[in-house]
Structures are given as C-alpha cells and as structure tokens.
N, CA, C and O atoms as a GROMACS GRO file, in nm:
protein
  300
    1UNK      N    1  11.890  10.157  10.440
    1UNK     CA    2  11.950  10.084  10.551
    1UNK      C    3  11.885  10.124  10.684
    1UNK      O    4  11.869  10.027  10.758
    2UNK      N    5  11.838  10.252  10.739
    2UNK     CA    6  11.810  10.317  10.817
    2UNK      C    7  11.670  10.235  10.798
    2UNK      O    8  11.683  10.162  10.896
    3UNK      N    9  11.579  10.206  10.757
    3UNK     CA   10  11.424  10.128  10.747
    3UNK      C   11  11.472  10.027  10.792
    3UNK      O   12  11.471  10.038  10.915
    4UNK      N   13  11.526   9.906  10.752
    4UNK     CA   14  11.582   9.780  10.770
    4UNK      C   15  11.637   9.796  10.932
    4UNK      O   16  11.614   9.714  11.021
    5UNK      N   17  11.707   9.908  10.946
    5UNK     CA   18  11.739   9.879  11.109
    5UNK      C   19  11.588   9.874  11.202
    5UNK      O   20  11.542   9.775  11.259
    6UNK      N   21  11.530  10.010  11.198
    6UNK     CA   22  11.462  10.043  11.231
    6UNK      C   23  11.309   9.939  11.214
    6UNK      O   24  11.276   9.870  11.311
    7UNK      N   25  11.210   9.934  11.063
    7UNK     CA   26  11.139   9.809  11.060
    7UNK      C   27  11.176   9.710  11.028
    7UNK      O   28  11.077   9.637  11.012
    8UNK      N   29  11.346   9.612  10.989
    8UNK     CA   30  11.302   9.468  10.990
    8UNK      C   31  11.304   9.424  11.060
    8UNK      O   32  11.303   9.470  11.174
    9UNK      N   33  11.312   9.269  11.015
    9UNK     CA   34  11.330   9.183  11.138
    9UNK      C   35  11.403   9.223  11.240
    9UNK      O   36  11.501   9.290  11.207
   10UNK      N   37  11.383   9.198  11.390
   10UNK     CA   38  11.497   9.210  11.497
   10UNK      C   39  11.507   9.353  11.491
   10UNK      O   40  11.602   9.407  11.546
   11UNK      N   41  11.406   9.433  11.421
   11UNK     CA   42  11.444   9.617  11.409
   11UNK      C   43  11.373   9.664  11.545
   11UNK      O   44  11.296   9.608  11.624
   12UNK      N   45  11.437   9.801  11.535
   12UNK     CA   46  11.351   9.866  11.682
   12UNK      C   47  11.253   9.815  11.710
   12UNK      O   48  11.223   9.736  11.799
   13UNK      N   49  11.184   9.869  11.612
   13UNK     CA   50  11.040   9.806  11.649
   13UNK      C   51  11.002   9.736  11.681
   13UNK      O   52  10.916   9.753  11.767
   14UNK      N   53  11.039   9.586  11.633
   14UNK     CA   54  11.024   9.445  11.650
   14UNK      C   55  11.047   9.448  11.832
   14UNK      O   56  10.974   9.411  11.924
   15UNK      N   57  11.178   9.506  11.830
   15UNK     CA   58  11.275   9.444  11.944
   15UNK      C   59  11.167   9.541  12.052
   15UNK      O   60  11.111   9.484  12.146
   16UNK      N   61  11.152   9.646  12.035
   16UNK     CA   62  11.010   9.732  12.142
   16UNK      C   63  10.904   9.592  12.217
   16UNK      O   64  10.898   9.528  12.322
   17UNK      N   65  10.819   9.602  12.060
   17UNK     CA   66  10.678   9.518  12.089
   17UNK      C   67  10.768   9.358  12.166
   17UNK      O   68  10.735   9.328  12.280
   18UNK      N   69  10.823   9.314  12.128
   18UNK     CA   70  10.930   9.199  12.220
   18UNK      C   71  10.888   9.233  12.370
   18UNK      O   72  10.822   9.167  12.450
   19UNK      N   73  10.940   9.341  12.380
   19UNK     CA   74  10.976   9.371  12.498
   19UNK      C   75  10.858   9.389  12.608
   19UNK      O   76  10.859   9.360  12.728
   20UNK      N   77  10.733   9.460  12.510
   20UNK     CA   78  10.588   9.454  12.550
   20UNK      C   79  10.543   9.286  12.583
   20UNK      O   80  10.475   9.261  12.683
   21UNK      N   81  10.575   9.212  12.518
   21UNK     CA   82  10.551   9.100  12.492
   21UNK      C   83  10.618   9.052  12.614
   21UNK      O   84  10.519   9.043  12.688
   22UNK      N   85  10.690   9.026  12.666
   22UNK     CA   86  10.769   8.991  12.716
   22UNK      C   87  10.717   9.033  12.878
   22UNK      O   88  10.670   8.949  12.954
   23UNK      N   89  10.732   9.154  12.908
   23UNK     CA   90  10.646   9.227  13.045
   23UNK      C   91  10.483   9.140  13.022
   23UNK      O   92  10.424   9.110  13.125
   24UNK      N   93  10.452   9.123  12.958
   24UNK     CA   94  10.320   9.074  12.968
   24UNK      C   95  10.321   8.952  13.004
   24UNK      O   96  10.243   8.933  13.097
   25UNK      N   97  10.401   8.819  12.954
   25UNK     CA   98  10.416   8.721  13.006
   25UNK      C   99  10.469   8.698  13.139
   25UNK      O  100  10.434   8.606  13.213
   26UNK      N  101  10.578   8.811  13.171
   26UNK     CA  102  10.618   8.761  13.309
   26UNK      C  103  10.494   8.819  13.416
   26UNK      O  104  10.499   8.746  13.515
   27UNK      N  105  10.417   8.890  13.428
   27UNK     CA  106  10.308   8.913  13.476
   27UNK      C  107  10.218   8.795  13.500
   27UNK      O  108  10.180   8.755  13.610
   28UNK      N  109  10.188   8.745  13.381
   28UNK     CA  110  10.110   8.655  13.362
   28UNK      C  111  10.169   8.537  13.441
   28UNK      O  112  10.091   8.451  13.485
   29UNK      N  113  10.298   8.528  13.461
   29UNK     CA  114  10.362   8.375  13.474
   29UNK      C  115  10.356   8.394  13.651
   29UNK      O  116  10.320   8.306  13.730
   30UNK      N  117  10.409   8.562  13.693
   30UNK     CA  118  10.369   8.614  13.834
   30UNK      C  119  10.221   8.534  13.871
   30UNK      O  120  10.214   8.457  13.967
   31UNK      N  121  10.152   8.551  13.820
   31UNK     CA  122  10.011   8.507  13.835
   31UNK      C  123   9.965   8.365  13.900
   31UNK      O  124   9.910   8.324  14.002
   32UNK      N  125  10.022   8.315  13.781
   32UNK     CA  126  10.005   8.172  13.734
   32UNK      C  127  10.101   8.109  13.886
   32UNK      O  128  10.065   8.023  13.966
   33UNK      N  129  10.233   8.188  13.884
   33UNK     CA  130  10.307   8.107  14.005
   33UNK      C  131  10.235   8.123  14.162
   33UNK      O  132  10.239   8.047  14.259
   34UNK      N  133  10.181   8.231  14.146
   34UNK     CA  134  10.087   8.282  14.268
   34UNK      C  135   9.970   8.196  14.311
   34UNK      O  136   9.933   8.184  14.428
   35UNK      N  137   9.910   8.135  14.197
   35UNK     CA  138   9.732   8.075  14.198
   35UNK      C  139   9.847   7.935  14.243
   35UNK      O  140   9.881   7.924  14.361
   36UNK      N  141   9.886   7.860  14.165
   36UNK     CA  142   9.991   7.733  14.191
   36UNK      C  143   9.996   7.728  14.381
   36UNK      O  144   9.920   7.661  14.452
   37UNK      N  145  10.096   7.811  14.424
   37UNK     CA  146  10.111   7.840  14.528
   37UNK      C  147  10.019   7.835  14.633
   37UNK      O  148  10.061   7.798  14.743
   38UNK      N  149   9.892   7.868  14.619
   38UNK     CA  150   9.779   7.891  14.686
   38UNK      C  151   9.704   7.720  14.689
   38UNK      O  152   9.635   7.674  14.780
   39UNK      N  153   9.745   7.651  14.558
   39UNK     CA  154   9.680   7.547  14.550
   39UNK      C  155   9.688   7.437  14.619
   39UNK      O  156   9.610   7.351  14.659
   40UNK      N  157   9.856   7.469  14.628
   40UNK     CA  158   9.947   7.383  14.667
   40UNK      C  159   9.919   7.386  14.839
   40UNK      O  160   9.932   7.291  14.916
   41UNK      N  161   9.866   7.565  14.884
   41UNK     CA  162   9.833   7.550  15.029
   41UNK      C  163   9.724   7.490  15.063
   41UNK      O  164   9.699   7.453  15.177
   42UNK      N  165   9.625   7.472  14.932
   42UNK     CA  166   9.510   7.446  14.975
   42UNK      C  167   9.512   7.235  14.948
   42UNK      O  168   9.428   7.159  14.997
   43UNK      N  169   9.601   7.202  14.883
   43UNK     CA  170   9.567   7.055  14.842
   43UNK      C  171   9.689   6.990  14.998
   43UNK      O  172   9.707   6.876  15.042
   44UNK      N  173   9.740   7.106  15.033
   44UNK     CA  174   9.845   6.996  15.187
   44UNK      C  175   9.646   7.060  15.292
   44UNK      O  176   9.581   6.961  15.326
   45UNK      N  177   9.625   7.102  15.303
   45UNK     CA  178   9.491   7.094  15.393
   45UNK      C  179   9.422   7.029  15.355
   45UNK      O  180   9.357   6.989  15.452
   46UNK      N  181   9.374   6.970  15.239
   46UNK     CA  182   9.275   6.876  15.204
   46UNK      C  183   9.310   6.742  15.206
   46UNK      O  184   9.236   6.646  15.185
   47UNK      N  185   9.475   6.740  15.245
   47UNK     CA  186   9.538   6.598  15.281
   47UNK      C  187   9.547   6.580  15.437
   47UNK      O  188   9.554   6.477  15.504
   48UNK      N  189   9.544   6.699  15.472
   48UNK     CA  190   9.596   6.710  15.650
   48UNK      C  191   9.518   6.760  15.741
   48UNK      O  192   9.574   6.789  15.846
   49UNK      N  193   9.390   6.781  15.732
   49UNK     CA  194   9.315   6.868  15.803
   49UNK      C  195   9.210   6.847  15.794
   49UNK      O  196   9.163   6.900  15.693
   50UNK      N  197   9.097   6.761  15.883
   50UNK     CA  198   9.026   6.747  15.892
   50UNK      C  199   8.910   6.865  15.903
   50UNK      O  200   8.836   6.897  15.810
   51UNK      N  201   8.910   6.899  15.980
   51UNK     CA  202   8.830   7.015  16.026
   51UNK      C  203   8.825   7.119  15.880
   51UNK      O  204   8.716   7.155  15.835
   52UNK      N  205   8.928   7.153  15.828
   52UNK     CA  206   8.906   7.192  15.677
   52UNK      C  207   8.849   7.137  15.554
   52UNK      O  208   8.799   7.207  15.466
   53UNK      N  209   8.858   6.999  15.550
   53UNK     CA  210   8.744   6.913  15.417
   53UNK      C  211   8.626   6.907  15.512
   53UNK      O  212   8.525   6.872  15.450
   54UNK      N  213   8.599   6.932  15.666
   54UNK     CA  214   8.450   6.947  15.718
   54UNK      C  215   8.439   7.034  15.704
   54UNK      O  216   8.316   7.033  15.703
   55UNK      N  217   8.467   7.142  15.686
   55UNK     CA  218   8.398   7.324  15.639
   55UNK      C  219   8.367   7.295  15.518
   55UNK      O  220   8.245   7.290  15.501
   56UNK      N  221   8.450   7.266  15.397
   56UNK     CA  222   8.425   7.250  15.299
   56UNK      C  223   8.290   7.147  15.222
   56UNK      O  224   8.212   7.164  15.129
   57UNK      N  225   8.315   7.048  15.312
   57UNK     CA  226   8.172   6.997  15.294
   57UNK      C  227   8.036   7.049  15.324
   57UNK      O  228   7.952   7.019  15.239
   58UNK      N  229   8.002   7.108  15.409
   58UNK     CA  230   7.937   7.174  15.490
   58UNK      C  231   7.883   7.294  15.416
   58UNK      O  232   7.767   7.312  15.380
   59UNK      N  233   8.012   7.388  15.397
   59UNK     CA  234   7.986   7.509  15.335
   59UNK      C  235   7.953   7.496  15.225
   59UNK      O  236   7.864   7.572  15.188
   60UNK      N  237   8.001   7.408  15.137
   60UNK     CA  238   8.031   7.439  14.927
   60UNK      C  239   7.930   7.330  14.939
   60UNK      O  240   7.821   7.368  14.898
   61UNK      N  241   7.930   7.196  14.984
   61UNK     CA  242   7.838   7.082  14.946
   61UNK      C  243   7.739   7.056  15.012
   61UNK      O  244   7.669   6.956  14.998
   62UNK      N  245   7.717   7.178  15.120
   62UNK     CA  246   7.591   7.159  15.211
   62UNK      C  247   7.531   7.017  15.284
   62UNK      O  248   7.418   6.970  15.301
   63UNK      N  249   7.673   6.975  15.316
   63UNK     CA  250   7.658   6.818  15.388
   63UNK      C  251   7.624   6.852  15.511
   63UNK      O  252   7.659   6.962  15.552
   64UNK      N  253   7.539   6.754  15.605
   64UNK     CA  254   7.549   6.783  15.753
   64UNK      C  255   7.634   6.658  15.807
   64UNK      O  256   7.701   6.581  15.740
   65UNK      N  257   7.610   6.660  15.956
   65UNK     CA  258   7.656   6.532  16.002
   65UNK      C  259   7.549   6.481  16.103
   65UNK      O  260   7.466   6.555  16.155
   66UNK      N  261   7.559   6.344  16.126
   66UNK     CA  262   7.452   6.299  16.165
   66UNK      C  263   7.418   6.344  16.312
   66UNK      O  264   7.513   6.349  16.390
   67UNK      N  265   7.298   6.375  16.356
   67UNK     CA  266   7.292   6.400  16.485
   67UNK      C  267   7.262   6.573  16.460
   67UNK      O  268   7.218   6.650  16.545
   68UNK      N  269   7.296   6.602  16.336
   68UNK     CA  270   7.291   6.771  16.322
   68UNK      C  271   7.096   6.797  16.271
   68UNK      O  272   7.022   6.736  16.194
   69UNK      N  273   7.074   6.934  16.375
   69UNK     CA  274   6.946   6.947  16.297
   69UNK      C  275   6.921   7.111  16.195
   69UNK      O  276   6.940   7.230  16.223
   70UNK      N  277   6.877   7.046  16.081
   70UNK     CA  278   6.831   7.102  16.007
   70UNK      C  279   6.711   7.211  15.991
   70UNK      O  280   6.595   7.171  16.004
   71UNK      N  281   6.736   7.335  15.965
   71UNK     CA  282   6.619   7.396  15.939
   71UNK      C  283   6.615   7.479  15.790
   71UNK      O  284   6.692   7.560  15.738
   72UNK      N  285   6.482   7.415  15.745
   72UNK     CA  286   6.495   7.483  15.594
   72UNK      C  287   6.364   7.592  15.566
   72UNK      O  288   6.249   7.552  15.584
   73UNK      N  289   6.385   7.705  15.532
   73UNK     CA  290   6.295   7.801  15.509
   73UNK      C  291   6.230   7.774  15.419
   73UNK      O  292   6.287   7.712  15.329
   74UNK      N  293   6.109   7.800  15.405
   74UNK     CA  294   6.035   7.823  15.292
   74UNK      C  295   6.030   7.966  15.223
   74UNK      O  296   6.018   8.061  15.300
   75UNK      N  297   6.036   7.991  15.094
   75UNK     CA  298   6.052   8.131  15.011
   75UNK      C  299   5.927   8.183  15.027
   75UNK      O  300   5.899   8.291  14.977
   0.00000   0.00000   0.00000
C-alpha cells in the first residue's frame, strides 16, 4: 500500500514532477504574456505613429525618402 501511495498514479511522486511541471508552464505562460504585451505596444505604433513605421523603414528596410542623399562605401 505504502508503493501505491507513494509510486502510483496521483502518488508523491507523480503529484512532485506535476508540480515541476506546472512551475515550468507558468513561467513559460509569464513569458509568452510578456512578448504579447510588447506586441501589442508595438502593433498600436505601427497603427499610430508615423515617425515610427519611418524609422522602421529606414532602419530594418533601408528605405530612403526622396530628396535624401545617399552615400555607399565601397569594401
């Protein structure tokens, strides 16, 4: 009886690693709600903010605007 509490189903053990299990997901879900959050700051600026989708173009897609001059190095 003392095994059966201890290793079966729903036994200490089980109910331990659960519990490991368990801290690991809410971490993970911490995470997940965190990156969300960030996205969510970043997709109201890409609706509302000009000057922010012009950095972004600029910076990540290396767009200019017209009238801008260019200088490109040679390696």
């Amino acid at each position: 009886m003392t095994l059966l509490i201890t290793f079966g189903n729903r036994g200490v053990v089980d109910n331990y690693l659960m519990g490991e299990r368990l801290a690991l997901l809410k971490a993970e879900n911490d995470e997940l709600a965190r990156q969300n959050k960030d996205l969510g700051k970043t997709i109201l600026l890409l609706r509302r903010d000009p000057a922010y989708i012009e950095s972004i173009a600029r910076n990540e897609l290396g767009m200019v605007k017209k009238g801008d001059v260019v200088y490109r190095l040679a390696k």
